[in-house]
C-alpha positions in Angstrom: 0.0 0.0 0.0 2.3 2.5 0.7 4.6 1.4 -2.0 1.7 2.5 -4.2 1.2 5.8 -2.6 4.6 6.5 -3.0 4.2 6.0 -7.2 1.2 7.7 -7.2 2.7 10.8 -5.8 5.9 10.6 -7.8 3.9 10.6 -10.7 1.5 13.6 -9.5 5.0 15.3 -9.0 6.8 14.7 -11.8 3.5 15.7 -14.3 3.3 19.0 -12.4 6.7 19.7 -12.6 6.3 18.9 -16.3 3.2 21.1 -17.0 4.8 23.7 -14.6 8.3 24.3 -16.8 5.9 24.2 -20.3 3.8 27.1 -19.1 6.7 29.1 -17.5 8.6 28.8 -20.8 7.0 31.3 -22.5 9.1 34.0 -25.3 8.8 37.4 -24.3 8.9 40.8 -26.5 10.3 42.8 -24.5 10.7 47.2 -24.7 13.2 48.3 -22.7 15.0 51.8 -22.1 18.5 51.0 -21.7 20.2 52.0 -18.2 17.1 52.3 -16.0 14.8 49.4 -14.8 11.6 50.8 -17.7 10.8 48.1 -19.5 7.5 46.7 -20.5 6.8 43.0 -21.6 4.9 41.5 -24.3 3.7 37.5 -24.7 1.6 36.3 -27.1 -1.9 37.2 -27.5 -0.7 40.4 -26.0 -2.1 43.8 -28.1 0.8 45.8 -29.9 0.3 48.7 -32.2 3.8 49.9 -34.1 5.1 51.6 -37.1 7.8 50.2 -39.6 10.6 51.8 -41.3 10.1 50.0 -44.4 6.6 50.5 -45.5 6.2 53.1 -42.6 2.4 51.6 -42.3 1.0 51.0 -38.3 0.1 47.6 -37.8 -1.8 47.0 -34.9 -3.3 43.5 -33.2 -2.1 40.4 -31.3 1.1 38.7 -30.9 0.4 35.5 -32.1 3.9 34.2 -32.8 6.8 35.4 -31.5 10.4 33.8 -33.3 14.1 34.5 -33.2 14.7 38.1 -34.6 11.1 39.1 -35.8 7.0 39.4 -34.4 4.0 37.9 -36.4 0.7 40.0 -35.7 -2.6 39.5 -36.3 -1.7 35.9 -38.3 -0.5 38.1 -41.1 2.5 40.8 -40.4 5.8 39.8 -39.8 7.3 42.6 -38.6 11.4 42.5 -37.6 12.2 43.8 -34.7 15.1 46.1 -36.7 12.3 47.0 -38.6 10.1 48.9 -35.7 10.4 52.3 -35.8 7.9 53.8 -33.8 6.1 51.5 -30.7 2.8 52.6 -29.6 1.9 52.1 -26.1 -1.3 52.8 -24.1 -1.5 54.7 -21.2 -4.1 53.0 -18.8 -4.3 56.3 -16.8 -5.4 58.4 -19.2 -7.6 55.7 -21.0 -9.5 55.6 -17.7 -9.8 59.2 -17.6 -11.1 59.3 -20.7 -14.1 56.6 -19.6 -14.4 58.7 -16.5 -14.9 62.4 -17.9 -17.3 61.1 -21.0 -19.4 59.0 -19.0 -20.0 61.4 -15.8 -21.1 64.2 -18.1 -23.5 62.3 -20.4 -24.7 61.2 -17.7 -24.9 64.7 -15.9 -26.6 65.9 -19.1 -28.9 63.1 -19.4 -30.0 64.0 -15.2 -30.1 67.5 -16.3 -32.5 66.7 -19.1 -34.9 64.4 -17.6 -35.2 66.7 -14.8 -35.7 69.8 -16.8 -38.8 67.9 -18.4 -40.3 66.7 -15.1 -39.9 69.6 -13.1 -42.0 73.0 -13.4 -39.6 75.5 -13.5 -42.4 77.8 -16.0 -39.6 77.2 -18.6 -36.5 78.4 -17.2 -33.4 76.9 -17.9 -30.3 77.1 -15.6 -27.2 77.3 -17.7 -24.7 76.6 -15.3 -25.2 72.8 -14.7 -25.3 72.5 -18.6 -21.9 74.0 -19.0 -20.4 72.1 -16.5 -21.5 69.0 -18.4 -20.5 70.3 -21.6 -16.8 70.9 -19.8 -16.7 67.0 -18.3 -17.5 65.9 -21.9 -14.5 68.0 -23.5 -12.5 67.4 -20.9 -13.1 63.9 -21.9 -12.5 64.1 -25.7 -9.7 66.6 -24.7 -7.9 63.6 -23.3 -8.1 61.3 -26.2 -4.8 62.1 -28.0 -3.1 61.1 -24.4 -4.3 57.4 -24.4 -1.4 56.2 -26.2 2.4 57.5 -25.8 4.5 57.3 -29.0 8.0 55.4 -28.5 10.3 56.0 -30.8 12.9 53.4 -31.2 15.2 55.4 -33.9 16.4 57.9 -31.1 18.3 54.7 -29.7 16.0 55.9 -26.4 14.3 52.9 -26.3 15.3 49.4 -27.5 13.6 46.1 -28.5 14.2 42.6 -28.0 12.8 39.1 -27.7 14.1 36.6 -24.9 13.5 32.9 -25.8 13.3 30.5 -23.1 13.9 27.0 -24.3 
């Protein structure tokens, strides 16, 4: 019995520590600045939007392979990573912003609305709530150009590469 107990959990072990090394082997695309500790990592399925030198077009999607020297997105683009010349990487911060600004003043001029029909105010409209409204929602399209920062690679600022683990 415990001669069987003993297989069973060597076997448990050793298939975990099979399954473990597979998923931790991963290849990673990684951005770095040289000299400080910015960088910002990349697997597949991971959403990259970048320019290239040699047709200068932005190509934008997933990471679906990841090889030696170059990046296939979207199934269709491989890009090389000597060919990147700008990287385009969003901002969280001011994405959120942006959700936050746009939603809170549609929805302060949708309140604003609905009350101004239900209420009897014998016609008379406040301007003062609608302009703070007005200033949420530009505020919020005002902060639309900020979502993503522009990294460009050809300053030698910024430099790419791709770590294989094997």
């Amino acid at each position: 019995m415990n001669i069987i107990l003993h297989k069973q959990v060597s076997l448990i072990m050793l298939l975990s520590f099979v399954f473990a090394t597979d998923s931790f082997c991963q290849d990673i695309f990684l951005l770095e600045k040289p000299g400080t500790v910015k960088n910002h990592k990349y697997y597949v399925n991971d959403f990259v939007k970048l320019k290239t030198f040699s047709s200068g077009n932005i190509i934008n999607g997933k990471i679906t392979e990841i090889r030696d020297s170059s990046i296939v997105v979207a199934y269709a683009n491989e890009v090389f990573i000597k060919d990147i010349e700008v990287f385009y990487k969003k901002r969280w911060g001011f994405g959120f912003l942006n959700e936050l600004f746009l939603k809170a003043g549609g929805a302060y001029l949708f309140l604003l609305t609905v009350n101004g029909v239900i209420s009897s105010d014998n016609g008379e409209i406040n301007k003062v709530p609608f302009i703070v409204a007005g200033s949420f929602i530009v505020a919020g399209i005002a902060v639309i150009p900020l979502k993503t920062r522009k990294i460009k690679l050809a300053d030698h600022k910024w430099r790419v590469k791709i770590l294989k683990f094997q």
